[in-house]
N, CA, C and O atoms as a MOPAC input file, in Angstrom:
PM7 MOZYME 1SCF
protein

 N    -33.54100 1  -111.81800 1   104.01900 1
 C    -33.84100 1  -110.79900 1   103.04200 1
 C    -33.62000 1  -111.38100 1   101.64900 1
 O    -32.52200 1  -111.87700 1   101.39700 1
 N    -34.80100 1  -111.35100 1   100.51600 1
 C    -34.41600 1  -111.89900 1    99.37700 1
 C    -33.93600 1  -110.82700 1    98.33200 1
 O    -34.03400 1  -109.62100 1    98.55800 1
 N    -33.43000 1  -111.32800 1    97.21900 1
 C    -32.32700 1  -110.49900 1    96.87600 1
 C    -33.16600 1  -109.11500 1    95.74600 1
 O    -34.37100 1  -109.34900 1    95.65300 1
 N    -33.00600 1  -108.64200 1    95.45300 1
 C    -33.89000 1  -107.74700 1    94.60200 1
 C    -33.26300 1  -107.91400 1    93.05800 1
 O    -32.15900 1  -107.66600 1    92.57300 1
 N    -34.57900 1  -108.48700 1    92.50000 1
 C    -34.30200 1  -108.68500 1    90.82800 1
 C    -34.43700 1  -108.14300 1    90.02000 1
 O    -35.47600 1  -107.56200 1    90.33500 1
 N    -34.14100 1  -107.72100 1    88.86300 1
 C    -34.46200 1  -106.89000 1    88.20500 1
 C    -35.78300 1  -107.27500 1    87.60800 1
 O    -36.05500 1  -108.47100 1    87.50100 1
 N    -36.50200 1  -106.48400 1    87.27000 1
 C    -37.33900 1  -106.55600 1    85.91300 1
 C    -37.07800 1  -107.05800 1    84.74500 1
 O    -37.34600 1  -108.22500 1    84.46100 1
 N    -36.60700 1  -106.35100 1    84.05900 1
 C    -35.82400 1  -106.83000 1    82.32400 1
 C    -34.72900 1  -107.62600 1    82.81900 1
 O    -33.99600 1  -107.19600 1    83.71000 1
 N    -34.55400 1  -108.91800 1    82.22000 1
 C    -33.37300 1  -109.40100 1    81.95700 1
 C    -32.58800 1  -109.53300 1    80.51900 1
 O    -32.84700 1  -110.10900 1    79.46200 1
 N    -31.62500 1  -108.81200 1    80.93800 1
 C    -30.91400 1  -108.77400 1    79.53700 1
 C    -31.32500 1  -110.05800 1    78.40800 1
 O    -31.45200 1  -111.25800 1    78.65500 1
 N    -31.48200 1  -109.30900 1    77.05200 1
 C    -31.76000 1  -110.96000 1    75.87500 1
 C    -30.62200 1  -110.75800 1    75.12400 1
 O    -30.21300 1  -111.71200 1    74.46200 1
 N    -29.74100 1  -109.20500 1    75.07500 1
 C    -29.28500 1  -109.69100 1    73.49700 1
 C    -27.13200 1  -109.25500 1    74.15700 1
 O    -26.63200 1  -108.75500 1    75.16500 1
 N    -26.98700 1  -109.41200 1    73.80300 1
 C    -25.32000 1  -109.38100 1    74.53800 1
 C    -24.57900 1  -107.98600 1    74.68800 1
 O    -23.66900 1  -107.54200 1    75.38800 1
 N    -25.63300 1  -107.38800 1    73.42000 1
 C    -25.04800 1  -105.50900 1    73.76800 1
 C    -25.68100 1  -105.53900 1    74.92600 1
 O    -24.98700 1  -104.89700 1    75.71400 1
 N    -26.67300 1  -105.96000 1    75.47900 1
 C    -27.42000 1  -105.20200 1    77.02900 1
 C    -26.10200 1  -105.49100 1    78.25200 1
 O    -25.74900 1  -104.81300 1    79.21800 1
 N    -25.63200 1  -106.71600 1    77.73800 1
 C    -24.45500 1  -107.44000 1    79.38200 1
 C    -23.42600 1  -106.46100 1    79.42900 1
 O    -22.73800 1  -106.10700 1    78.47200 1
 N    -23.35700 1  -106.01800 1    80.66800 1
 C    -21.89900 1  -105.09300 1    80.56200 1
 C    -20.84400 1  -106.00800 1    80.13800 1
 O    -20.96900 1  -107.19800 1    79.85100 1
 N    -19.38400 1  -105.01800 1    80.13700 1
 C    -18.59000 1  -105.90200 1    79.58700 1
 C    -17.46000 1  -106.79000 1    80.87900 1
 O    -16.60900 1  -107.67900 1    80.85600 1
 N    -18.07200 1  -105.94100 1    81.84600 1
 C    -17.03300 1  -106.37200 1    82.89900 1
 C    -18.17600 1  -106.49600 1    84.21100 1
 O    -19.23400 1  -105.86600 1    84.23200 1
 N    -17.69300 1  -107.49700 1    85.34500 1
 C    -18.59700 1  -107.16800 1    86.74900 1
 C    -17.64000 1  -106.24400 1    87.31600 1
 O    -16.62100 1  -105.81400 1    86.77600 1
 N    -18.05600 1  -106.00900 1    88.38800 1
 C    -17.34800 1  -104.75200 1    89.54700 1
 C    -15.69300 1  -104.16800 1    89.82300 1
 O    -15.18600 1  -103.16800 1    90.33000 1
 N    -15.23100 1  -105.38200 1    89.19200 1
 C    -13.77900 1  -105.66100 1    89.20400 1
 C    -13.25100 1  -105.51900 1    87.76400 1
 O    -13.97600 1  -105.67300 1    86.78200 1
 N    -11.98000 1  -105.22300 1    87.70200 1
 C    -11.08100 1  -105.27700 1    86.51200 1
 C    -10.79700 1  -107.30300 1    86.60100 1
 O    -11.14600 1  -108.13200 1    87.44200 1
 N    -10.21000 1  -107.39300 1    85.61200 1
 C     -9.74100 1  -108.70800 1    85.84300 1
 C     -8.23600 1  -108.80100 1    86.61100 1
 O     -7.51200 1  -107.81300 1    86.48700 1
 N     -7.77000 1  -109.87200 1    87.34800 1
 C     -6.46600 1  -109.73900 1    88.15000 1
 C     -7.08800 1  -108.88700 1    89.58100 1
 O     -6.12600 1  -108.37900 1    90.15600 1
 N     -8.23900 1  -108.62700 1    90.21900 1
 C     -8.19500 1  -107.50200 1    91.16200 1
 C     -8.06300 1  -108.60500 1    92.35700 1
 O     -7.24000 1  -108.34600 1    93.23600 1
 N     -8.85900 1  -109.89100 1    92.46300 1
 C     -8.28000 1  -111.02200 1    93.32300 1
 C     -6.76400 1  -111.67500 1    92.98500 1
 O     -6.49700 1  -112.06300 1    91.84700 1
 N     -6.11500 1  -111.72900 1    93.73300 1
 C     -4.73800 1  -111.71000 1    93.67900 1
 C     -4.37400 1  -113.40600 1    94.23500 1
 O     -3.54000 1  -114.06800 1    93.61700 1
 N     -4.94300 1  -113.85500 1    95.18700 1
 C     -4.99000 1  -114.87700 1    96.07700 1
 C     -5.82600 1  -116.24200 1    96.15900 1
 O     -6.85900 1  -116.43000 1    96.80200 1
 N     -5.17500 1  -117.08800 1    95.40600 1
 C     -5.97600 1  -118.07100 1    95.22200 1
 C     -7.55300 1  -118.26400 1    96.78400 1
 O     -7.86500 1  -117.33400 1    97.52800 1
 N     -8.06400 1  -119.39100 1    96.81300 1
 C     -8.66200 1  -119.66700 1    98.09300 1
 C     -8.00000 1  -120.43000 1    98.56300 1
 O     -7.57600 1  -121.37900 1    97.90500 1
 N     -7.58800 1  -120.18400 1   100.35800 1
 C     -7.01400 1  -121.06400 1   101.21900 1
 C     -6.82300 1  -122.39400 1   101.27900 1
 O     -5.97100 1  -123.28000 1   101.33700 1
 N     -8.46000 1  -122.06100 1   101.22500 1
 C     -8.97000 1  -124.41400 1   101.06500 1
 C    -10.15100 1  -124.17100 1   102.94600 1
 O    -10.37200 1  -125.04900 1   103.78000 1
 N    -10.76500 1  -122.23800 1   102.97800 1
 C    -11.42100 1  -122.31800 1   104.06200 1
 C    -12.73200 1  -122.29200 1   103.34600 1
 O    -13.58900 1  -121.70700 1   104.00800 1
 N    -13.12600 1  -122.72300 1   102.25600 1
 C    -14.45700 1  -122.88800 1   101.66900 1
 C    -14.90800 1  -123.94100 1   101.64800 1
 O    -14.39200 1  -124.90000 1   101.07400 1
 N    -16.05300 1  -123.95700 1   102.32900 1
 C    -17.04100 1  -124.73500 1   102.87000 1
 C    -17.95800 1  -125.47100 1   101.74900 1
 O    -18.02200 1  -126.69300 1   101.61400 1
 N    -18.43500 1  -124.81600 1   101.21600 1
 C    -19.12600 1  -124.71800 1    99.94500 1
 C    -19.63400 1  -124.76900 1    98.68200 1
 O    -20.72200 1  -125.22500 1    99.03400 1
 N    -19.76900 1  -124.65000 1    97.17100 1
 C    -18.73300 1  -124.41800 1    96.58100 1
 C    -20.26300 1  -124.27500 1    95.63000 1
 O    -21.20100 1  -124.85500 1    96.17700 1
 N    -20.57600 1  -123.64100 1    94.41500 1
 C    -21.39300 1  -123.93200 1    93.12000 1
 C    -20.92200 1  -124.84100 1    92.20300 1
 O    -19.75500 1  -125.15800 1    91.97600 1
 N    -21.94100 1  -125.23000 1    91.69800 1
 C    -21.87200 1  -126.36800 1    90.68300 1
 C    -22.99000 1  -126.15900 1    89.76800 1
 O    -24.16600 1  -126.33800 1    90.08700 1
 N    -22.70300 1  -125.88600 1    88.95100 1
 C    -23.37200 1  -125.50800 1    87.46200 1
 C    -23.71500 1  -126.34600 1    86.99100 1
 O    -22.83900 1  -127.19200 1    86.81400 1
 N    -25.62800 1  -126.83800 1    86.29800 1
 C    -26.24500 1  -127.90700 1    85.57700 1
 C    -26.16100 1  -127.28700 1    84.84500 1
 O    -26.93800 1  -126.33500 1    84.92100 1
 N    -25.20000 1  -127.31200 1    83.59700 1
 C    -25.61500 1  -127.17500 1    82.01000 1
 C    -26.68700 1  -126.98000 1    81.62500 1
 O    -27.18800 1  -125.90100 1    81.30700 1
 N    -27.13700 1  -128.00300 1    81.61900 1
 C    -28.59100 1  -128.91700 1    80.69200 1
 C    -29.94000 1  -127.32000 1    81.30400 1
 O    -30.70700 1  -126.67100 1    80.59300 1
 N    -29.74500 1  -127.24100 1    82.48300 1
 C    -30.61500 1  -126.15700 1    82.94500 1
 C    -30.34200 1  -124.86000 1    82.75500 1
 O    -31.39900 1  -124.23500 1    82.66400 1
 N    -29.08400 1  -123.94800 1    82.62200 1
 C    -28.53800 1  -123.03800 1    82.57100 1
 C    -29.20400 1  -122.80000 1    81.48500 1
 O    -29.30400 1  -123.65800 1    80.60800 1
 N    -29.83200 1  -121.43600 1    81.37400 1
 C    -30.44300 1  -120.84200 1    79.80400 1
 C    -29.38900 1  -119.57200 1    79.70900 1
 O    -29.43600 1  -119.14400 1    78.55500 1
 N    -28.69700 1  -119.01400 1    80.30300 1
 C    -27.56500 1  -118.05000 1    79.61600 1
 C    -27.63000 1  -116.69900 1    80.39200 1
 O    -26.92700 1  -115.69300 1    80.48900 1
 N    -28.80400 1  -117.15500 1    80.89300 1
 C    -29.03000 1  -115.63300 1    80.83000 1
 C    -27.99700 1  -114.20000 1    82.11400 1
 O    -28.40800 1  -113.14400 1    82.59500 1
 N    -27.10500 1  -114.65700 1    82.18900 1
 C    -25.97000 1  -114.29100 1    83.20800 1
 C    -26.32900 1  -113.41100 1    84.27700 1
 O    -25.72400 1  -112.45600 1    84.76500 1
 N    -27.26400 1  -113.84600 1    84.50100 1
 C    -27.50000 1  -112.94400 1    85.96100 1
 C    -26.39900 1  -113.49600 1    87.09700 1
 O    -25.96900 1  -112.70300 1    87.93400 1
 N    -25.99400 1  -114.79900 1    87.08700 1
 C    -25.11700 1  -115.13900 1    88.01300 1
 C    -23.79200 1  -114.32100 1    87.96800 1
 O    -23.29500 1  -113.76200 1    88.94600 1
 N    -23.38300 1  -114.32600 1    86.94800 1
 C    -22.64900 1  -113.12000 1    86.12800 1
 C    -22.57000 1  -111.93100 1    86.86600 1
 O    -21.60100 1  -111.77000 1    87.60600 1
 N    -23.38900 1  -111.12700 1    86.78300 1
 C    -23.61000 1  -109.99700 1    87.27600 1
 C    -23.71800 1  -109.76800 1    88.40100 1
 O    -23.49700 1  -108.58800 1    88.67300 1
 N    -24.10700 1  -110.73400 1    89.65800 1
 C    -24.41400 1  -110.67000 1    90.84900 1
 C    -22.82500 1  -111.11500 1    91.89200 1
 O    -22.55700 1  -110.67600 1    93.01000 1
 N    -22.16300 1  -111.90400 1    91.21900 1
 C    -21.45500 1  -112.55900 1    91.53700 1
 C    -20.33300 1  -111.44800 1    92.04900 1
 O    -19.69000 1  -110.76700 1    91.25000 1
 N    -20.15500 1  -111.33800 1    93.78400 1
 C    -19.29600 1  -110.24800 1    94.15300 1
 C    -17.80800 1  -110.02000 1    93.81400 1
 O    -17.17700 1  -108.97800 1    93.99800 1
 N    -17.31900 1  -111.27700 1    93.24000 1
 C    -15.82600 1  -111.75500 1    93.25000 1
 C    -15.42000 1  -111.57000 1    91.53000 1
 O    -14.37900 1  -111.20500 1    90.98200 1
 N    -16.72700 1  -111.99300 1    91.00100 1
 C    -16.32600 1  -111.58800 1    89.67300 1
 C    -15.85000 1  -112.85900 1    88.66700 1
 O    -15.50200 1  -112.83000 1    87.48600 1
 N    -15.99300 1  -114.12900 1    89.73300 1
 C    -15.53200 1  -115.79100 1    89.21700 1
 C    -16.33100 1  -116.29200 1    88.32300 1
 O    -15.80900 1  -117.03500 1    87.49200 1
 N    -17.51900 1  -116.08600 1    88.25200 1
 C    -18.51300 1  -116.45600 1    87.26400 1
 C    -17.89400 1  -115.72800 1    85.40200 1
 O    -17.24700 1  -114.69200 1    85.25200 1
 N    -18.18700 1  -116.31500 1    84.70000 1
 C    -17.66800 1  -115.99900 1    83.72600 1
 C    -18.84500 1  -116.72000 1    82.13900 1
 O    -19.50400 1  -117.74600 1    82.30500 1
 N    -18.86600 1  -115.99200 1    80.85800 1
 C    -19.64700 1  -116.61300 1    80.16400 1
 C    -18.33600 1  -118.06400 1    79.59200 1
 O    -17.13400 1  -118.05700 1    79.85400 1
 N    -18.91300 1  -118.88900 1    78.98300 1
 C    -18.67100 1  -119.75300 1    78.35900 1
 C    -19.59100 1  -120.69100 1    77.63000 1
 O    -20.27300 1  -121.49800 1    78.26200 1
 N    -19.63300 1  -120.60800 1    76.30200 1
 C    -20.32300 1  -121.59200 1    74.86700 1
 C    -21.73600 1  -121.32800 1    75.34400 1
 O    -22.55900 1  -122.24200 1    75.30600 1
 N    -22.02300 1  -120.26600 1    75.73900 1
 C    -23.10500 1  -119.39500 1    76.18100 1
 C    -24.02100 1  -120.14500 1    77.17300 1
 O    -25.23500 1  -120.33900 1    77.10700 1
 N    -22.94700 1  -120.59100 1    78.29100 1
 C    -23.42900 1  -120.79900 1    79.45300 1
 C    -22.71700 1  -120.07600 1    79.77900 1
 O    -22.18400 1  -119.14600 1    79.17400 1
 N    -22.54300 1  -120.74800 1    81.70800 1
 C    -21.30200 1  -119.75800 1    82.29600 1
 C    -20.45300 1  -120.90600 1    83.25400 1
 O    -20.95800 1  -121.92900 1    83.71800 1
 N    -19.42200 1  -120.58400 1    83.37900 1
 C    -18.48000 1  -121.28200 1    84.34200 1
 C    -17.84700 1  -120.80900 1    85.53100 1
 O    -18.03500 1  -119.61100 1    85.74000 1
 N    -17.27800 1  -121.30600 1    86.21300 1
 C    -16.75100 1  -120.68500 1    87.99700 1
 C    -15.56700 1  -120.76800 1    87.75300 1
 O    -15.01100 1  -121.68000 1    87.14200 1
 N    -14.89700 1  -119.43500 1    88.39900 1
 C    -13.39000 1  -120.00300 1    88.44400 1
 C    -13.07500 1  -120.35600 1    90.23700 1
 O    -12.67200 1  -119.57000 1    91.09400 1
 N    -13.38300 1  -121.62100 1    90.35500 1
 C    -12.54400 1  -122.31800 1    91.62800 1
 C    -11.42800 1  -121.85300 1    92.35100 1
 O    -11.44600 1  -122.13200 1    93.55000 1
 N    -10.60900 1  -121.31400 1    91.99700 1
 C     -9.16400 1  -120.99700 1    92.32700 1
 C     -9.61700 1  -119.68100 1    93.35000 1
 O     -8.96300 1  -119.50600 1    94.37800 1
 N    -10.94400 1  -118.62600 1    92.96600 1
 C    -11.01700 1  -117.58700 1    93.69500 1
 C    -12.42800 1  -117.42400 1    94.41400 1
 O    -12.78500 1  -116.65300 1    95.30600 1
 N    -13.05300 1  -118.34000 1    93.77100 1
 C    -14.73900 1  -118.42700 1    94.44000 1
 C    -14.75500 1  -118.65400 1    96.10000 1
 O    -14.22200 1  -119.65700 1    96.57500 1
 N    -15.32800 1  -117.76700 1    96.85100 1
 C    -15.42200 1  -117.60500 1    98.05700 1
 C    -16.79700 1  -118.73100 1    98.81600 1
 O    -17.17000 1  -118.83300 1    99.98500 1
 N    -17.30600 1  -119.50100 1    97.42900 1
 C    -18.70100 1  -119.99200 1    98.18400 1
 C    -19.61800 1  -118.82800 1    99.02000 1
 O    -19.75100 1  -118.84800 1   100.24300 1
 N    -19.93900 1  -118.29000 1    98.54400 1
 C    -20.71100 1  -117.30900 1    99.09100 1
 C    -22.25900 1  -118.15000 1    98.84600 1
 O    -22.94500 1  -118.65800 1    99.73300 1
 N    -22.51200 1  -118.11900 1    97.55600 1
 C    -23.95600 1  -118.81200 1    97.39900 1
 C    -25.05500 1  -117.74200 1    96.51900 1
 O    -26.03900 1  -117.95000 1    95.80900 1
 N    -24.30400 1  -116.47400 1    96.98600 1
 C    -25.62200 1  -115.15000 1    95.73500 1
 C    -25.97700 1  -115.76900 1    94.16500 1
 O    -27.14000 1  -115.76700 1    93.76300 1
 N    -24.94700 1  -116.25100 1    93.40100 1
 C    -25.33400 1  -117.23700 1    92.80400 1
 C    -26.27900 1  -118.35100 1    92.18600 1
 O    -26.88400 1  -118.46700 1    91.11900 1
 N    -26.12400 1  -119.18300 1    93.42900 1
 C    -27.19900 1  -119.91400 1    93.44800 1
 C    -28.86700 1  -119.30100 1    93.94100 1
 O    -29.98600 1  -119.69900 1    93.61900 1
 N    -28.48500 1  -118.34800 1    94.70800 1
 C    -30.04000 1  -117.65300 1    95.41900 1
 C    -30.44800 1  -116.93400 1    93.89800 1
 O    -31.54000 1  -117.26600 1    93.43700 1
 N    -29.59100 1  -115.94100 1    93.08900 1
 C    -30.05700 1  -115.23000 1    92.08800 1
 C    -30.23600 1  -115.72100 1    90.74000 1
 O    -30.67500 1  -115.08400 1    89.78300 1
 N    -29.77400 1  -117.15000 1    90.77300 1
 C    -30.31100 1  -118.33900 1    89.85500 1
 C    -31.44700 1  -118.60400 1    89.50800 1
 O    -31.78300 1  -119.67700 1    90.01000 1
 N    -32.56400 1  -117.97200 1    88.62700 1
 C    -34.58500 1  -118.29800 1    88.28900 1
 C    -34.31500 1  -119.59000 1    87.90600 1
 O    -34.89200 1  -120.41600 1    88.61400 1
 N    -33.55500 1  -120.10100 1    86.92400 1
 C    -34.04000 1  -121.40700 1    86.22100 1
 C    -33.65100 1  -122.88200 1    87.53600 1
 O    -34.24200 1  -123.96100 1    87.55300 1
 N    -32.44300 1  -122.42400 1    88.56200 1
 C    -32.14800 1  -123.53000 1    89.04900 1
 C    -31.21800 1  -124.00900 1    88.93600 1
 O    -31.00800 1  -125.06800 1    89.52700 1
 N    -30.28400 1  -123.43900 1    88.14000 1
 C    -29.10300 1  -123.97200 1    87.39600 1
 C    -27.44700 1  -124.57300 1    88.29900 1
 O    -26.49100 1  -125.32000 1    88.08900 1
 N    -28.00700 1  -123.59600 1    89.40900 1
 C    -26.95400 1  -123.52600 1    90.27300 1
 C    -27.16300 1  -124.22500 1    91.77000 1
 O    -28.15500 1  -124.04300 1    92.47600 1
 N    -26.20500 1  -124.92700 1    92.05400 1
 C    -26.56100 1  -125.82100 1    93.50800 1
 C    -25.56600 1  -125.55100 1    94.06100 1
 O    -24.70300 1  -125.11700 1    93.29700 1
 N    -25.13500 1  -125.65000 1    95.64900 1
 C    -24.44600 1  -125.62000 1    96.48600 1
 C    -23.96400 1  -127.13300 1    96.75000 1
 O    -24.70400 1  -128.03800 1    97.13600 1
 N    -22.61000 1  -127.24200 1    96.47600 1
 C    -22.31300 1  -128.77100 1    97.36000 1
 C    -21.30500 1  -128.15300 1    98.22300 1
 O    -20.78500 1  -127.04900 1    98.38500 1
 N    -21.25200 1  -129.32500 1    98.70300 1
 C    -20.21200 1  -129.79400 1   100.12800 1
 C    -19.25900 1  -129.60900 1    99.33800 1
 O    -19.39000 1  -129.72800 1    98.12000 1
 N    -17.72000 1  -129.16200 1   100.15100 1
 C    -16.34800 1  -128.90500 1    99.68300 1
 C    -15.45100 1  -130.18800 1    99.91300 1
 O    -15.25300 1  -130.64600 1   101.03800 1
 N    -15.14100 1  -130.50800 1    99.22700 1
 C    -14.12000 1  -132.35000 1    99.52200 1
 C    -12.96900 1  -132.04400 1    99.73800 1
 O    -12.12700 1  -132.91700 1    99.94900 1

């Protein structure tokens, strides 16, 4: 099943909510070390536009110097991410 996108994607920063689904602090528990997985963010490709942001169930995705960054410590490797990624920005590697 592919994921359902919106139409409009936000352009200007009043449109981005200010928070995803979660307060901040609502993951409590780092990850085990049972992630398989993991995203890895190309800069150079990333255009801003934070849909990863928004999709992201855990809430790890975050803006930064108007890209975005992962926080590792709680990312589940899920992958919605990378699937709800248009430009490409986002890849799946292997966990070391």
């Amino acid at each position: 099943m592919k994921p359902y996108l919106r139409a409009h994607v936000p352009t200007a920063l009043s449109e981005i909510p200010d928070a995803t689904a979660y307060e901040a602090g609502y993951l409590v528990t780092k990850n085990a070390g049972w992630r398989s997985v993991r995203p890895v963010i190309d800069t150079a490709r990333c255009v801003g536009c934070l849909q990863c942001y928004l999709y992201c169930p855990d809430g790890v995705i975050f803006p930064k110097d108007g890209k975005v960054a992962v926080d590792y410590d709680f990312c589940k490797g899920c992958g919605i991410c990378s699937k709800i990624c248009r430009p490409g920005a986002i890849g799946m590697e292997a966990e070391k």
